[in-house]
C-alpha positions as CSV (number, residue, x, y, z in Angstrom):
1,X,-59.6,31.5,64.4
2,X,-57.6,28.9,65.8
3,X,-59.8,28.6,69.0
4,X,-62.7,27.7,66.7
5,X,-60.6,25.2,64.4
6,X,-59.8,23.5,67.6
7,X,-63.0,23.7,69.3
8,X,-65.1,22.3,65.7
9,X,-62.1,19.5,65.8
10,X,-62.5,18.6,69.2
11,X,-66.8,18.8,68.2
12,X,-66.4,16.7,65.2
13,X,-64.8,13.9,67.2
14,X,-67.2,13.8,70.1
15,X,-70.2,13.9,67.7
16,X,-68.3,11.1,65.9
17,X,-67.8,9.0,68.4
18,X,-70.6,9.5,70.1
19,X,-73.2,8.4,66.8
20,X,-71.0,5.2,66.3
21,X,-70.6,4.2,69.6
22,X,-73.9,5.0,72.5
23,X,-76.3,6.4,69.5
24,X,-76.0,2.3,68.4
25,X,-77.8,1.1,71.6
26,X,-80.2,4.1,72.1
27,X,-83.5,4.1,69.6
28,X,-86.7,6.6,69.7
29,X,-89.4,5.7,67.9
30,X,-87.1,3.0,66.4
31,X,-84.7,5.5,64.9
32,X,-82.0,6.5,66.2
33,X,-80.9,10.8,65.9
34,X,-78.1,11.4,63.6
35,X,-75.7,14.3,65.4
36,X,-73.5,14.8,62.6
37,X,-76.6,16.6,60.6
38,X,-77.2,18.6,63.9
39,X,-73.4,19.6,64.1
40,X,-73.7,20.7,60.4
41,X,-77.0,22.8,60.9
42,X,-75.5,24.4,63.7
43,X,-72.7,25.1,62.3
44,X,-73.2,26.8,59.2
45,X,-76.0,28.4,60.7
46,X,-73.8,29.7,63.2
47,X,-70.5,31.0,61.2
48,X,-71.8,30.5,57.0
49,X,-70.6,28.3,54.3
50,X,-67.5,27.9,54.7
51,X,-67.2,26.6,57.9
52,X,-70.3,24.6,57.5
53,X,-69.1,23.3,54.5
54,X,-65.7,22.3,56.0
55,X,-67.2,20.8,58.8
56,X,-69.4,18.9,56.9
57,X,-66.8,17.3,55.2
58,X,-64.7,16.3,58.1
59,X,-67.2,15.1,59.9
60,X,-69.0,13.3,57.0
61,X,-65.5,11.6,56.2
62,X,-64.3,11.2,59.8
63,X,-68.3,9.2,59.9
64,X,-67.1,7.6,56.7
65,X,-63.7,6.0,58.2
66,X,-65.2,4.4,61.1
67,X,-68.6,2.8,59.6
68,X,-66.8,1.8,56.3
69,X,-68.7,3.1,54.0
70,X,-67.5,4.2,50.6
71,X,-64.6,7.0,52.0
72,X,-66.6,10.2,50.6
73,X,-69.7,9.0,50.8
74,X,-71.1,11.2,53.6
75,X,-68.1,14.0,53.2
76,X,-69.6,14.8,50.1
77,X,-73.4,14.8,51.1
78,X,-72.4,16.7,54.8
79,X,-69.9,19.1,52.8
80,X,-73.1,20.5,49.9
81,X,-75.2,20.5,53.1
82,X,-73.2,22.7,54.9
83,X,-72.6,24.8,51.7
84,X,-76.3,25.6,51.3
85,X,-77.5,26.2,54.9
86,X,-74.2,28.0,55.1
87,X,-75.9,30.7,52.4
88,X,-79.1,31.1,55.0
89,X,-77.0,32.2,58.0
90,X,-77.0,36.3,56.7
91,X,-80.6,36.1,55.9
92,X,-81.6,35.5,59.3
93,X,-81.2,35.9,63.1
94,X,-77.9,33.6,63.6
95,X,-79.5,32.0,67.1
96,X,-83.0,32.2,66.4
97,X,-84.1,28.2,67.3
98,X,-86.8,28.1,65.1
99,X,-85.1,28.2,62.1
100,X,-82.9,25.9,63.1
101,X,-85.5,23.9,63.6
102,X,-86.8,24.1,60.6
103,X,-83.8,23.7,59.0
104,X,-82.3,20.7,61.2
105,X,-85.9,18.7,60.2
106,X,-85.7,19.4,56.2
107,X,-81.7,19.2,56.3
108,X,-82.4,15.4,57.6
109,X,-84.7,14.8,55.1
110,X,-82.4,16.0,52.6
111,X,-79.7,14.4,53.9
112,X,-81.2,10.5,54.4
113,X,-82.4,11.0,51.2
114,X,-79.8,12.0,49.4
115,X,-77.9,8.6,51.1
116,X,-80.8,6.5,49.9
117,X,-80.0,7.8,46.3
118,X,-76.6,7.3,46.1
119,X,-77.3,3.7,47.7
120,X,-79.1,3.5,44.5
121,X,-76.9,4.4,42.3
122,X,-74.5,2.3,44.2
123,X,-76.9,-1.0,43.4
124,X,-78.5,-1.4,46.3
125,X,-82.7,-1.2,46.1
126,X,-84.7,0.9,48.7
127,X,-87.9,1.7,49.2
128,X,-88.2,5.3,49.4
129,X,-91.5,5.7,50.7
130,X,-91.2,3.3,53.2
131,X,-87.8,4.6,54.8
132,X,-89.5,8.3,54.4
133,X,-92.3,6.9,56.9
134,X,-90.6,4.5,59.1
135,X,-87.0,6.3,59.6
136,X,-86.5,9.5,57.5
137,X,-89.5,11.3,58.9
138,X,-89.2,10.0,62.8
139,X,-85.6,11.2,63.0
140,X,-85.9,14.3,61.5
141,X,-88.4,15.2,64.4
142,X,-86.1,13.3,66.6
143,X,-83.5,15.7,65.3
144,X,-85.4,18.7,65.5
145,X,-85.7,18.2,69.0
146,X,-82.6,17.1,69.8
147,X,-80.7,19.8,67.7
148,X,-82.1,22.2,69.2
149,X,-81.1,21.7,72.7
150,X,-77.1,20.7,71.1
151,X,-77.8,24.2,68.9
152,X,-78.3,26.0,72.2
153,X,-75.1,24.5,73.8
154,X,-73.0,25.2,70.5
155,X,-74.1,29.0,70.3
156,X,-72.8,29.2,73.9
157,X,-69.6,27.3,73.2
158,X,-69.1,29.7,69.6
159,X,-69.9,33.0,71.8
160,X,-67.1,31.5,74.5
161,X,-64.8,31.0,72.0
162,X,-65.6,34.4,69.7
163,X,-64.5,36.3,72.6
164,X,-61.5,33.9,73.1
165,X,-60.3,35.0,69.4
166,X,-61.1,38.4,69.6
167,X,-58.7,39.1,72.6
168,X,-56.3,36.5,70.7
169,X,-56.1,38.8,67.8
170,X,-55.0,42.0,70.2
């Protein structure tokens, strides 16, 4: 257990740094892919809701501290996101890339959205139909794509590390 705290530390502040820092300069399509909702599909596809939830908040509020936001902003919206993918990992195949496609492309729908809303409620005006054409939809095929070549790399990371905790524990 402690190989995998470390290792989904160690993930959270690569994926971090990575979205604030390179993912600023580098645009498909004129959007750029969000990594923290492909770290949070993976995840909780990978272990369940509570580490998909846990990392979702960490790296939601770890995303929150360095852009500024409202602290809580995206730990709350990563954490429920986590939570309810986290409730799909027993119903099917744990590695099977098609559902995590599936799911990485709705979860980023779900998750812009749901960031547009509470910019809302927060006073500031959007147009939701325009940011569903112009950057919801793009990056959550930009996602899609990109999640599942970063889901493929996590499974073989988490299958390193399984066997890491399992000759840990004896």
């Amino acid at each position: 257990m402690r190989a995998r705290i470390i290792i989904y530390t160690i993930l959270i502040f690569i994926f971090v740094t990575t979205q604030v820092t390179f993912l600023n300069f580098i645009e498909i399509f004129g959007v750029r892919p969000n990594l923290i909702i492909i770290l949070i599909v993976s995840i909780s596809l990978l272990e369940g809701r509570n580490q998909g939830g846990t990392v979702g908040f960490f790296a939601g509020l770890c995303l929150d501290a360095v852009i500024g936001v409202a602290l809580g902003y995206h730990a709350l919206i990563g954490m429920l996101l986590g939570i309810s993918l986290g409730n799909i990992n027993k119903r099917f195949f744990k590695e099977n890339i098609f559902i995590m496609g599936i799911c990485t492309f709705i979860s980023t729908i779900l998750f812009e959205s749901a960031i547009i809303l509470v910019s809302y409620i927060l006073g500031l005006r959007m147009n939701y139909i325009e940011s569903l054409k112009e950057v919801i939809l793009p990056e959550a095929a930009i996602n899609t794509i990109l999640g599942v070549i970063i889901f493929l790399l996590i499974v073989r990371i988490s299958r390193k590390f399984i066997s890491m905790d399992v000759k840990n524990k004896y």
